[in-house]
KENU-709697 format. One record per residue (C-alpha): residue number from 0; residue in one letter; x, y, z. Coordinates in pm, 1 decimal, always signed. Example, Ala and Ser with C-alpha at 12.3 -4.5 7.8 and 13.67 -1.06 7.14 Angstrom:
BEGIN
+-----+----+----------+----------+----------+
!   i ! aa !     east !    north !       up !
+-----+----+----------+----------+----------+
!   0 !  A !  +1230.0 !   -450.0 !   +780.0 !
!   1 !  S !  +1367.0 !   -106.0 !   +714.0 !
+-----+----+----------+----------+----------+
// end
This chain:
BEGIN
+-----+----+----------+----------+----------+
!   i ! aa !     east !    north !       up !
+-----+----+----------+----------+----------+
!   0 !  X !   +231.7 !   -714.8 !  +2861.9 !
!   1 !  X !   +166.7 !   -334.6 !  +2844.3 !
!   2 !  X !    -96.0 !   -174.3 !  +2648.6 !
!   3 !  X !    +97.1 !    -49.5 !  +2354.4 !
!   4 !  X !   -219.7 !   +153.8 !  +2145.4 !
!   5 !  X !   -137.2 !   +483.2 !  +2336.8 !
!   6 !  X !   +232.8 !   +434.0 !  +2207.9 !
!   7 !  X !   +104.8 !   +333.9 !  +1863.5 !
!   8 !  X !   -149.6 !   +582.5 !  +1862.6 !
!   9 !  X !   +152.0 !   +874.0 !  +1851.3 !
!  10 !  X !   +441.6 !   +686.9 !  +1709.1 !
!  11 !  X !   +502.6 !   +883.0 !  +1376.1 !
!  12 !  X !   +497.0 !   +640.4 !  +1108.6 !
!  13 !  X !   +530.4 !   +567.8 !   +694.0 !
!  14 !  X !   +331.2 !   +335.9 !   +487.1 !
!  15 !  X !   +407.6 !   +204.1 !   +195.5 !
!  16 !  X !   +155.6 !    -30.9 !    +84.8 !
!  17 !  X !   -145.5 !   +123.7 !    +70.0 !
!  18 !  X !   -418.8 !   +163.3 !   -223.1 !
!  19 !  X !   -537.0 !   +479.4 !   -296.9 !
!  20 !  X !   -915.9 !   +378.0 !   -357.4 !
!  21 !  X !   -901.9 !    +72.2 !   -143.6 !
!  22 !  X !   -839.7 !   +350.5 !   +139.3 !
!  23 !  X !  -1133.1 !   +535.8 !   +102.4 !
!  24 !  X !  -1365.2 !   +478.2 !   +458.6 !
!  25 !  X !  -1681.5 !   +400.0 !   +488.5 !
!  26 !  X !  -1768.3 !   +772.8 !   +514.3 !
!  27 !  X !  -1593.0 !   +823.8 !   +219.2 !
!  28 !  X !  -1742.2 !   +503.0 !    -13.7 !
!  29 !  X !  -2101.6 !   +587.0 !    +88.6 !
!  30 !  X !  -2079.0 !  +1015.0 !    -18.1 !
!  31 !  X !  -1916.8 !   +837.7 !   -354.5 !
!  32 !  X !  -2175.8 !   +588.8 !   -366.4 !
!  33 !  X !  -2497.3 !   +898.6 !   -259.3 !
!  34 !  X !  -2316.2 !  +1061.8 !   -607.8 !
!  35 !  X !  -2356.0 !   +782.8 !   -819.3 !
!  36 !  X !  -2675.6 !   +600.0 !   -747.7 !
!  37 !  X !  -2662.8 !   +389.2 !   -999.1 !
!  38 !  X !  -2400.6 !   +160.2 !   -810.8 !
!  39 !  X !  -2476.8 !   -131.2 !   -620.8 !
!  40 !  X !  -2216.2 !    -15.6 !   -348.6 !
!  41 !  X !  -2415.0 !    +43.7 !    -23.8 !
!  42 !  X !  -2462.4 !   +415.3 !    +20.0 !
!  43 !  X !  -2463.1 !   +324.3 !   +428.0 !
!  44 !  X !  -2139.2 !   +379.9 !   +607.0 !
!  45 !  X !  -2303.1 !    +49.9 !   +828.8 !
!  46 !  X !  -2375.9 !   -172.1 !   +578.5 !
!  47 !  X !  -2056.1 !   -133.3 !   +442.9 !
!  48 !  X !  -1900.0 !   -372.6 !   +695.5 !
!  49 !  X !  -2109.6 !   -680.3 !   +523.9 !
!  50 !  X !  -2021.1 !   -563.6 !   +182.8 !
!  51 !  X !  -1674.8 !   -594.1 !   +296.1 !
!  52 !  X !  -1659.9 !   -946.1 !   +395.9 !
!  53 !  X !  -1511.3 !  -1129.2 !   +174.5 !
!  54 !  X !  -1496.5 !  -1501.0 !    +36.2 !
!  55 !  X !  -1205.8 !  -1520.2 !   -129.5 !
!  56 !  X !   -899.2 !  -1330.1 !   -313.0 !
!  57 !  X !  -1137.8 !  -1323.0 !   -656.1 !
!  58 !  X !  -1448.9 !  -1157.4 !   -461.3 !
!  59 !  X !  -1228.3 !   -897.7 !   -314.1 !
!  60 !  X !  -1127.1 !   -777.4 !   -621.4 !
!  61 !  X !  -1463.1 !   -781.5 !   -777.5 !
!  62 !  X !  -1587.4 !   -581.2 !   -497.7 !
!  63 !  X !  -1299.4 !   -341.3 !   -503.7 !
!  64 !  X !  -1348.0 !   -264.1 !   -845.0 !
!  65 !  X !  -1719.7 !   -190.5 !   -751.4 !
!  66 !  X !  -1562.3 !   +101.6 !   -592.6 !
!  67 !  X !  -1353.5 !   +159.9 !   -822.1 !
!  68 !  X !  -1695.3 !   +226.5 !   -992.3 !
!  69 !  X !  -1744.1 !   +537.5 !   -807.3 !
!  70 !  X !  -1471.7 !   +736.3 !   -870.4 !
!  71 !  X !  -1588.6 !   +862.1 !  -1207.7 !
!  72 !  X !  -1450.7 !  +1281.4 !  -1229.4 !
!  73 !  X !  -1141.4 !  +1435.1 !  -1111.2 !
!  74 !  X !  -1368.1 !  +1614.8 !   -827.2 !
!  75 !  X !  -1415.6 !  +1251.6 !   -681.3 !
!  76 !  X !  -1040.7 !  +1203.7 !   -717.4 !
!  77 !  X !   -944.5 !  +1527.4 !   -551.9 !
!  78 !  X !  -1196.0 !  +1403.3 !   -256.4 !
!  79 !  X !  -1110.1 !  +1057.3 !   -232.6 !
!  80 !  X !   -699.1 !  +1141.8 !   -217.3 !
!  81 !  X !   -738.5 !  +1457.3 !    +67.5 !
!  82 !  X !   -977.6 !  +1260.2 !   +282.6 !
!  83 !  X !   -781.3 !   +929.0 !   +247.7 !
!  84 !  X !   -518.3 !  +1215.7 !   +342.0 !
!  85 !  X !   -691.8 !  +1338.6 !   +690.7 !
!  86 !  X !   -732.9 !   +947.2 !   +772.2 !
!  87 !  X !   -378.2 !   +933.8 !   +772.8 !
!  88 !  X !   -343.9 !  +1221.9 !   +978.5 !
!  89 !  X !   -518.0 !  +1125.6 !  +1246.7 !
!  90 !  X !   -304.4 !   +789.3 !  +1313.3 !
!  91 !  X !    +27.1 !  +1001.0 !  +1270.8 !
!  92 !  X !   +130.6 !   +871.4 !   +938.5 !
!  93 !  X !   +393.8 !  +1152.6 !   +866.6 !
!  94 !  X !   +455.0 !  +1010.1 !   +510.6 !
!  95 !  X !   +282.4 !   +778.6 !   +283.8 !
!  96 !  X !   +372.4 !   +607.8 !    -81.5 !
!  97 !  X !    -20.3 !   +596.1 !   -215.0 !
!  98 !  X !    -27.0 !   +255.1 !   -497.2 !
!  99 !  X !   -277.0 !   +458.9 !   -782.8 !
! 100 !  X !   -451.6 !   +281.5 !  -1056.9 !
! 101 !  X !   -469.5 !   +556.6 !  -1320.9 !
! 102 !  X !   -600.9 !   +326.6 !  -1605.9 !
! 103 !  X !   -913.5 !   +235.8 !  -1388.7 !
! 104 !  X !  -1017.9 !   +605.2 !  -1380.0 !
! 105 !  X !   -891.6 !   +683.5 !  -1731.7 !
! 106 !  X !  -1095.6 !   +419.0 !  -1914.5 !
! 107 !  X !  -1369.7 !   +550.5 !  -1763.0 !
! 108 !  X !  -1348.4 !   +857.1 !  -1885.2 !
! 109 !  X !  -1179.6 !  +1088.2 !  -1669.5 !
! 110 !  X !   -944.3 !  +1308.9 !  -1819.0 !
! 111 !  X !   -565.5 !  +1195.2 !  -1820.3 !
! 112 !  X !   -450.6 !  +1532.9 !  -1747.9 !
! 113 !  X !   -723.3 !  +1622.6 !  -1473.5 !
! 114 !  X !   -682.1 !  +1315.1 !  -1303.9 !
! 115 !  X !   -289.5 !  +1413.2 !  -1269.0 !
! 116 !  X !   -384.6 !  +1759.7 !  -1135.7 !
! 117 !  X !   -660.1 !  +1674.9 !   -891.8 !
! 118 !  X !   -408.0 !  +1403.7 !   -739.1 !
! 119 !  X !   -170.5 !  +1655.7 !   -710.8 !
! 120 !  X !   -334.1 !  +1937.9 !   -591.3 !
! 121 !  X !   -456.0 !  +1727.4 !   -302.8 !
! 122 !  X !   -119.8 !  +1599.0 !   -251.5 !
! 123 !  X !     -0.4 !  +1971.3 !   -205.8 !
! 124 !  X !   -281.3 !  +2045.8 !    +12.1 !
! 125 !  X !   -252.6 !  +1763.9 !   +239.8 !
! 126 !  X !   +139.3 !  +1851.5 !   +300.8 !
! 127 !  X !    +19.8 !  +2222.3 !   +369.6 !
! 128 !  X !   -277.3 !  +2156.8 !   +589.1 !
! 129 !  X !   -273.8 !  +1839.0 !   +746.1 !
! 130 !  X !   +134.3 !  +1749.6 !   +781.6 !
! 131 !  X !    +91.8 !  +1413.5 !   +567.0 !
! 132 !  X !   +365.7 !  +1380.6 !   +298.9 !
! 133 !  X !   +207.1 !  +1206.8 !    +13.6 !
! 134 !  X !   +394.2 !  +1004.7 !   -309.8 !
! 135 !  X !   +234.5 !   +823.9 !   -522.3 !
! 136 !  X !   +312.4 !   +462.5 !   -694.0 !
! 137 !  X !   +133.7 !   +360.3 !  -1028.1 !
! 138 !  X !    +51.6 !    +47.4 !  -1070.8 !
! 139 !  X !    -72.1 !   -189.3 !  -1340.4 !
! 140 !  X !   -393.0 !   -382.5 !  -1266.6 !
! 141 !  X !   -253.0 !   -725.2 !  -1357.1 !
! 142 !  X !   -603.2 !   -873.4 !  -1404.6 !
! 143 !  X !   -651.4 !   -593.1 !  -1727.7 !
! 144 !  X !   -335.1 !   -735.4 !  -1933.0 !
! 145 !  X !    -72.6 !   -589.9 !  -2125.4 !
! 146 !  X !   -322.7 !   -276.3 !  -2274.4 !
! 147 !  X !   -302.7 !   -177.9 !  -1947.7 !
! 148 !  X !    +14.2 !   -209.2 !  -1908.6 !
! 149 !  X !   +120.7 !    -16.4 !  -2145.8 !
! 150 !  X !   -142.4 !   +271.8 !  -2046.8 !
! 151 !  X !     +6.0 !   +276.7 !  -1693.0 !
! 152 !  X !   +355.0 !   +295.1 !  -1837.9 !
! 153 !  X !   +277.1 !   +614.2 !  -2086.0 !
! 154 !  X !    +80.4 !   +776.2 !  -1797.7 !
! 155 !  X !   +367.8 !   +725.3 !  -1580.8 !
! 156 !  X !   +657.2 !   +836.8 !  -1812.6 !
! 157 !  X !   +485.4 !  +1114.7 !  -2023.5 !
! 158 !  X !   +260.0 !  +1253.2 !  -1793.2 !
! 159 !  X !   +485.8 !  +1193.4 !  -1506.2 !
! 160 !  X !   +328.3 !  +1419.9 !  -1172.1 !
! 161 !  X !   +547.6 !  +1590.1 !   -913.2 !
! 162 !  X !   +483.7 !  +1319.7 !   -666.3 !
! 163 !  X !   +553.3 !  +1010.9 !   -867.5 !
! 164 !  X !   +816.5 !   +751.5 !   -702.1 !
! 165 !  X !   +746.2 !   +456.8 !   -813.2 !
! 166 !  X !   +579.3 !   +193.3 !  -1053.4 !
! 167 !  X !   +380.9 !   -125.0 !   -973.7 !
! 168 !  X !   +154.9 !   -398.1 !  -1028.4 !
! 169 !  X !   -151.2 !   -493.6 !   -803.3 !
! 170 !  X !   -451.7 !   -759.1 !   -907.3 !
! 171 !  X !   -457.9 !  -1122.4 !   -928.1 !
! 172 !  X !   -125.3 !  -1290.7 !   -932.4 !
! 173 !  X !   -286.8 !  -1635.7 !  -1065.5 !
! 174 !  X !   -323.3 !  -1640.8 !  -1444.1 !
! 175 !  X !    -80.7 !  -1297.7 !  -1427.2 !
! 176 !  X !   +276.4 !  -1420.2 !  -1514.0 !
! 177 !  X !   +485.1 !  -1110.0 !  -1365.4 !
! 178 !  X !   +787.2 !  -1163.2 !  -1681.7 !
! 179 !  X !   +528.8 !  -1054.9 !  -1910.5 !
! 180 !  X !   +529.8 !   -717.2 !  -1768.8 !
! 181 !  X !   +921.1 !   -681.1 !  -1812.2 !
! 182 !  X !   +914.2 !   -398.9 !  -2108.6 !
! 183 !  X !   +663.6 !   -171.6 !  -1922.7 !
! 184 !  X !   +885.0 !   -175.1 !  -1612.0 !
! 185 !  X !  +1197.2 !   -107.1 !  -1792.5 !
! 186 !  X !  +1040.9 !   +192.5 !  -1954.7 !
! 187 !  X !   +940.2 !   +320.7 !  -1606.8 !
! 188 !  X !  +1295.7 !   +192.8 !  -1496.1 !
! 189 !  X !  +1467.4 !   +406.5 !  -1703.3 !
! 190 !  X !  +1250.8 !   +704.5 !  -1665.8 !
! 191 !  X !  +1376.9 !   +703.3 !  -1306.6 !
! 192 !  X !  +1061.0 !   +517.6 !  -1103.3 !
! 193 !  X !  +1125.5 !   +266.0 !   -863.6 !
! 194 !  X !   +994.1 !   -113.4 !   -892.8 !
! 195 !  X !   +757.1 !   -212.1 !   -638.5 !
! 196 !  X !   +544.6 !   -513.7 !   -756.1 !
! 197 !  X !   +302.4 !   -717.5 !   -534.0 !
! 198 !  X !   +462.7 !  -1060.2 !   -558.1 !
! 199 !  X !   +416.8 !  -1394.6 !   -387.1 !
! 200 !  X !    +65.8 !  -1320.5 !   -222.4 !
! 201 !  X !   -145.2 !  -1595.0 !   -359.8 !
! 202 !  X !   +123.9 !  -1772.7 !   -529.6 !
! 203 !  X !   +428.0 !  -1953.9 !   -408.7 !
! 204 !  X !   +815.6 !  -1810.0 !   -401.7 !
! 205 !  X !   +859.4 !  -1839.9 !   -771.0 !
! 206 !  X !   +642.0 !  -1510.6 !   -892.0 !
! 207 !  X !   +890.8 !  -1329.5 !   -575.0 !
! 208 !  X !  +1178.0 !  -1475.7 !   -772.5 !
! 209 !  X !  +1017.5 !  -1322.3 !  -1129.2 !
! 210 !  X !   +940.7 !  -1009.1 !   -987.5 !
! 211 !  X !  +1326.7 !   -955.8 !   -889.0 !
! 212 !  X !  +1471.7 !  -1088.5 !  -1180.1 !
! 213 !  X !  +1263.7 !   -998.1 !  -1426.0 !
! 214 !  X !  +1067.7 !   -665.3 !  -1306.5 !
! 215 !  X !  +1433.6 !   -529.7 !  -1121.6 !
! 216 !  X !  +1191.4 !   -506.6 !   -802.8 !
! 217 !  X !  +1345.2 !   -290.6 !   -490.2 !
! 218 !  X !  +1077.0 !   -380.2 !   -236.1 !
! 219 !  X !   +758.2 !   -662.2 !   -278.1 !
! 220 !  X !   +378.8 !   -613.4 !   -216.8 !
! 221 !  X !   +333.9 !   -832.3 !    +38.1 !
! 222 !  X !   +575.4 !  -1157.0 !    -53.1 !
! 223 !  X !   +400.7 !  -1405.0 !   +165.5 !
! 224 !  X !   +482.2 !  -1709.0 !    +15.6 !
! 225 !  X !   +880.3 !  -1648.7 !    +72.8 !
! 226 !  X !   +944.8 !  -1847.1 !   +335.8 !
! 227 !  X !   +895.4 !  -2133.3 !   +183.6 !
! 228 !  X !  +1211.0 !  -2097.6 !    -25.6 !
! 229 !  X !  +1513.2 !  -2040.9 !   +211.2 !
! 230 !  X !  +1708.8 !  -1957.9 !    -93.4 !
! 231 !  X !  +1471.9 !  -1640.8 !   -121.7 !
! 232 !  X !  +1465.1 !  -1532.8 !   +179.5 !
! 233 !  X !  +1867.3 !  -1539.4 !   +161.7 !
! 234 !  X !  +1861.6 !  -1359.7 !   -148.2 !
! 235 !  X !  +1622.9 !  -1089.2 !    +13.9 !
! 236 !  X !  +1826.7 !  -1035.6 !   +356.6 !
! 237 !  X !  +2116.6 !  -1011.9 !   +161.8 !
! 238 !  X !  +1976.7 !   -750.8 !    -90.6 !
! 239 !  X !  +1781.7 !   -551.8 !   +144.8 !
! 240 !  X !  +1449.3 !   -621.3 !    -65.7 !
! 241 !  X !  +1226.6 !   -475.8 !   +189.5 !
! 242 !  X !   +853.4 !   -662.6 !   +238.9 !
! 243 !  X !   +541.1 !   -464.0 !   +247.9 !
! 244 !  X !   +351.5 !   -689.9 !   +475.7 !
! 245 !  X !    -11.8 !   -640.7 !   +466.1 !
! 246 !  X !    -81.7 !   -866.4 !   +785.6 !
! 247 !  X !   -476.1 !   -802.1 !   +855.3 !
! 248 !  X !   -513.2 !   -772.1 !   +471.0 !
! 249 !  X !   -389.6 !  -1175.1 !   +435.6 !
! 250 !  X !   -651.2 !  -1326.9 !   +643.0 !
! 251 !  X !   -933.8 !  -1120.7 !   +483.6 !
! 252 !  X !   -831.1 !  -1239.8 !   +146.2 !
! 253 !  X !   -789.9 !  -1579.1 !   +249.8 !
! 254 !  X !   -385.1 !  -1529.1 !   +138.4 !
! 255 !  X !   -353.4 !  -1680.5 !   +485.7 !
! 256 !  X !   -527.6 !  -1885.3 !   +711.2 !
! 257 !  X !   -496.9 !  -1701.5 !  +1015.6 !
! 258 !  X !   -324.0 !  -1453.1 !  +1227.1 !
! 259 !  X !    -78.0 !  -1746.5 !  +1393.4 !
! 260 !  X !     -6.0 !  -1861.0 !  +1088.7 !
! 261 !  X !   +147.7 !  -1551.2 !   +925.0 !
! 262 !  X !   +456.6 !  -1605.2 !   +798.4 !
! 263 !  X !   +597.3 !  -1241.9 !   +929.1 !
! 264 !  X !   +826.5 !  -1386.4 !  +1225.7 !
! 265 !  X !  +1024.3 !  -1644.4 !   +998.5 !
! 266 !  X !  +1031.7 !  -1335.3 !   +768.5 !
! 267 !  X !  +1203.4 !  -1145.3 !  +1054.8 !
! 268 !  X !  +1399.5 !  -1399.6 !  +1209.2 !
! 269 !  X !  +1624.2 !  -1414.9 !   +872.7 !
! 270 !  X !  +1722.0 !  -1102.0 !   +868.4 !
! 271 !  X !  +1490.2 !   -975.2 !   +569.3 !
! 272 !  X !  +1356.8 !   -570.2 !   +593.1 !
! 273 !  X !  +1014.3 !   -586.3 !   +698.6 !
! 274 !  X !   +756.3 !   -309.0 !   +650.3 !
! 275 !  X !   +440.7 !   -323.9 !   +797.9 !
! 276 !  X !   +119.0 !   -160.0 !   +604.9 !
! 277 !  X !   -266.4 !   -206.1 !   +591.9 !
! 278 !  X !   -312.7 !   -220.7 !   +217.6 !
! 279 !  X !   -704.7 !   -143.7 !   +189.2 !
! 280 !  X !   -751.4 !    -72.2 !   +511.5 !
! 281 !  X !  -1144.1 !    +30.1 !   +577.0 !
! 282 !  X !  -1232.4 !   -276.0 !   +319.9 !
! 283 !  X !  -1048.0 !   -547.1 !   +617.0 !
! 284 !  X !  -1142.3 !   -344.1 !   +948.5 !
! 285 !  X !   -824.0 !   -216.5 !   +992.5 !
! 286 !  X !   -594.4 !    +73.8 !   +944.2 !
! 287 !  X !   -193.3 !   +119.3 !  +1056.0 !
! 288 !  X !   -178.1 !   +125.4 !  +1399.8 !
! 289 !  X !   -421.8 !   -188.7 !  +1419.1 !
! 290 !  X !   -125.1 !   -337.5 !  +1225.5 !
! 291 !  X !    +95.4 !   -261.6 !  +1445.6 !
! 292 !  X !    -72.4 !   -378.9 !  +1711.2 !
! 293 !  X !    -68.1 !   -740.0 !  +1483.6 !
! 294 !  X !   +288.5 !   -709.2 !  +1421.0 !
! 295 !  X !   +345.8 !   -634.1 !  +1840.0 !
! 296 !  X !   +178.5 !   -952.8 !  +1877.9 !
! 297 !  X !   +290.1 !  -1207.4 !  +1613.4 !
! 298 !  X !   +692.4 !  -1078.1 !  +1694.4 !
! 299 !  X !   +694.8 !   -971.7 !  +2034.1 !
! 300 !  X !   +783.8 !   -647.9 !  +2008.4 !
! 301 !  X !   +754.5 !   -367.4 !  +2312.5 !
! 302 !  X !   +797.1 !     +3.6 !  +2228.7 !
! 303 !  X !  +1134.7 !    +15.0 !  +2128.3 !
! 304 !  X !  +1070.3 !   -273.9 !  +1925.0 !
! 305 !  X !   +775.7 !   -121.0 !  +1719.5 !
! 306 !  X !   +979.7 !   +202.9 !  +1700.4 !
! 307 !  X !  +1237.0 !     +0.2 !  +1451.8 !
! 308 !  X !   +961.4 !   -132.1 !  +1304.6 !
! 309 !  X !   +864.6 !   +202.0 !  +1227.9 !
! 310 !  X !  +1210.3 !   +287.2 !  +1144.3 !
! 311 !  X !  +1197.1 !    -12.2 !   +891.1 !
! 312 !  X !   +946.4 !   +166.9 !   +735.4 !
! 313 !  X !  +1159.0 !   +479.7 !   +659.7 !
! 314 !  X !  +1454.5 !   +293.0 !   +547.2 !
! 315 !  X !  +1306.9 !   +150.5 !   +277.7 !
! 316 !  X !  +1089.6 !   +434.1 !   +131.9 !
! 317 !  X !  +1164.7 !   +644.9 !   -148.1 !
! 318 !  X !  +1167.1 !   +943.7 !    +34.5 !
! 319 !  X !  +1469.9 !  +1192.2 !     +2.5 !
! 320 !  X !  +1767.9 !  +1151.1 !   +237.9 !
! 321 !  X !  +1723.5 !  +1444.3 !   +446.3 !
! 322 !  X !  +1362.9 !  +1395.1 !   +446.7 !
! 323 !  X !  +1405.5 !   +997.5 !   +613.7 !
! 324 !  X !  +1699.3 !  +1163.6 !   +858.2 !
! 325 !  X !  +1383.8 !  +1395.6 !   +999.6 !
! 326 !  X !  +1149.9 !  +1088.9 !  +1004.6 !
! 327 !  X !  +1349.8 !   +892.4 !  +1192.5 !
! 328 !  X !  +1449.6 !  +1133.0 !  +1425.7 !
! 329 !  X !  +1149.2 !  +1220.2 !  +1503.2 !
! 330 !  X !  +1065.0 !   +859.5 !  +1599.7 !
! 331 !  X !  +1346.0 !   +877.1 !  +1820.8 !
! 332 !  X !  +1270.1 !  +1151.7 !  +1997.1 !
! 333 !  X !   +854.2 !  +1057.7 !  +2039.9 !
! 334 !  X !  +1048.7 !   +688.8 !  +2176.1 !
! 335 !  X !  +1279.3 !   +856.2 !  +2407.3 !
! 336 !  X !   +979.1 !  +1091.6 !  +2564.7 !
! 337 !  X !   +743.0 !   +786.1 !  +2629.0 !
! 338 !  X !  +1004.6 !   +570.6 !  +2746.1 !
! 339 !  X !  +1119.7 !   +873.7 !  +2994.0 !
! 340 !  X !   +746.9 !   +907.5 !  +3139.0 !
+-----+----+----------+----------+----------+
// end
């Protein structure tokens, strides 16, 4: 089989599951961590990699929220979102829907409305200088309750930024009944923002089925646990309910045991949309196109094959209709050339 990372490498891609702070690199984490010394995050880019390993789904999110930590003023926000920006840009990403926790950086103090303008003056600035179309999703972080909740959904409605698509919910799933969040994602509903809950990563097919029913959810954060209900996985072909699936990020969680074990080919293999992303991509090793690479493997897929994977990608984004014509033709046309070496 060929060597498919030069084709990766260029393919112009979309993500759509991907966390704004779990993004930042290991360049990026230890400048946060040399401002705020007080933080038990290593301030070495190297040591990083140990602080990263994780034991289970609970002691990832404790360390995440370590990081979390260090975003503390809207001049860490503004540097955080254009570097996690230029990271993009150098693996081609020509458009990314970036999951943002506002309430984390709010109840610590940053201003509402500063936090809204140093996201979105980076989002400009990345679009200007370095070709990366940002949007942002705001999520709820299930593990701080329905305070939270209702934080996210006023941030999201009132203050609603330029670059504002959609409106989620990230954290543990055990313990985090999704129905409960039902008002705060009809208010965003209504306001015009899209439903994209993480559903079905750590618990079985039933938290997929509450997400659809009760949240009105248009794609799912991950949904790993669906094919274990063929009922579900009917209901999501049929619907077009894209997956965001977060292969690398799985394992490192312990969501799944191991690479051959992913679920991602029965996914494929009836008929459900399939998106591939990285999720918190410096925290498991990985970034995009080392997904890719994954999803090459686990479905067998040569270039033209990880070009509609890319495709997949657009399709199910919440990016304007003339704006996913360009995308895609512009996979198309970067297929076409390599194919035609």
């Amino acid at each position: 089989m060929p060597d498919l990372h030069p084709f990766i490498a260029g393919l112009p891609k979309a993500e759509l599951h991907v966390h704004h702070v779990g993004s930042a690199s290991p360049r990026i984490v230890a400048e946060l961590a040399a401002r705020h010394p007080d933080s038990k995050v290593p301030t070495d880019p190297e040591a990083l990699a140990d602080y990263f390993t994780f034991t289970d789904f609970a002691h990832f999110i404790d360390v995440y929220l370590s990081v979390v930590d260090l975003v503390r003023t809207p001049e860490d926000v503004r540097l955080l979102t254009f570097e996690v920006a230029r990271d993009m840009a150098r693996q081609n990403i020509r458009y990314a829907e970036l999951t943002i926790t506002p309430y984390s950086s709010t109840r610590r103090g940053i201003d509402e409305r500063a936090f809204m303008e140093a996201i979105e003056d980076a989002r400009k600035a990345a679009e200007s200088e370095l070709g990366v179309i940002l949007r942002w999703c705001f999520d709820i972080p299930g593990e701080a309750g329905l305070e939270a909740a209702a934080e996210t959904a006023r941030l999201a409605v009132d203050l609603r930024p330029e670059g504002l698509v959609s409106f989620g919910l990230g954290g543990p799933e055990i313990g985090v009944p999704r129905p409960q969040f039902k008002p705060y994602f009809d208010a965003a509903r209504a306001a015009g923002l899209h439903s994209v809950p993480h559903a079905g990563e750590t618990t079985g097919p039933q938290t997929i089925w509450d997400a659809v029913g009760e949240l009105g959810a248009e794609r799912i954060g991950h949904g790993t646990s669906c094919v274990k209900d063929p009922a579900l996985l009917a209901y999501l072909a049929e619907n077009r309910i894209a997956l965001e699936v977060c292969p690398t990020s799985n394992i490192a969680t312990r969501a799944v045991a191991d690479l051959d074990q992913h679920p991602v080919k029965e996914m494929v293999q009836a008929g459900v949309l399939v998106t591939i992303n990285s999720d918190d991509p410096p925290m498991f090793g990985s970034d995009l196109n080392n997904e890719y690479a994954v999803a090459a493997r686990l479905l067998d897929l040569d270039e033209r094959g990880l070009a509609e994977l890319a495709k997949n990608a657009v399709e199910a984004s919440f990016l304007d209709p003339a704006g996913k014509a360009r995308l895609a033709e512009e996979i198309d046309t970067y297929t076409a050339a390599w194919l035609a070496r």
